[in-house]
Phi, psi and omega in degrees: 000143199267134163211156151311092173295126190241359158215176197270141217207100199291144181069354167254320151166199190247182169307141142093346180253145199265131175214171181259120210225152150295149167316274159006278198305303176308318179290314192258346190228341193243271206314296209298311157336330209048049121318307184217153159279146157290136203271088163224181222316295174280013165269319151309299115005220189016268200323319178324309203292324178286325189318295180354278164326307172300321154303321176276347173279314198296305186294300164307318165291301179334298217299317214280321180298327171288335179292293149329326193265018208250294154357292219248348185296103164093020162290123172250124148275149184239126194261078194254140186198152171318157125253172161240205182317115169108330202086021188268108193293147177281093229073206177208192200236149145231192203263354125000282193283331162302324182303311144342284177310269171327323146339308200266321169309332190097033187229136161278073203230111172315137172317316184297349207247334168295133185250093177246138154304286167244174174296128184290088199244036193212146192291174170148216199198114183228125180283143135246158182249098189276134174251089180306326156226149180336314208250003193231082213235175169206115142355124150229181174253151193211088184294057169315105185257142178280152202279131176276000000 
């Protein structure tokens, strides 16, 4: 029996692919699931258009990211924070307070898209890399100074 995967289905496929199944397995096990549709002329139809919608939501998060990242290109934030000894900071900078820091500039950008490796704790001049969208990443600079 022919059906419509309408969610992703390990060893078998993703959304939107028509595969070939026992009758049995389909009738008792993926359609009562909502895993799959029988794959026919409107359900195949149905399914396109959401792929469709999805590609095209996919393409408007790009732009938007590239536009940002246009933005955002050759940004230095200056970070002031206590020291001690050395340059050694009382805490640490995480991708939290940057995220904060681009905040306060007027840039909107989620924690999780900051690409911190470790925590900062030392004054200095640091590239971080925000990954904005998959296909989409940018440089910025991150002066940590110490507080007068």
């Amino acid at each position: 029996m022919k059906v419509v995967l309408v969610k992703d289905l390990e060893g078998y496929g993703v959304f939107g692919d028509v595969i070939n199944v026992k009758d049995g397995f389909a009738r008792n096990y993926l359609i009562p699931r909502g895993i799959a549709l029988p794959a026919t002329e409107a359900n195949l139809r149905h399914v396109q258009s959401i792929l469709a919608q999805r590609a095209r939501k996919l393409q408007r998060e790009k732009e938007k990211a590239l536009e940002l990242a246009k933005k955002l290109e050759g940004l230095m934030l200056e970070i002031h924070r206590q020291v001690g000894e050395k340059g050694k900071l009382f805490g640490s900078i995480t991708s939290q307070e940057i995220a904060q820091a681009l905040k306060e500039k007027g840039f909107e950008v989620e924690r999780k898209k900051v690409m911190l490796k470790n925590p900062i704790k030392e004054v200095g001049i640091y590239t971080i890399t925000l990954k904005l969208h998959p296909e989409v990443s940018v440089d910025i600079k991150v002066h940590v100074k110490p507080q007068e």
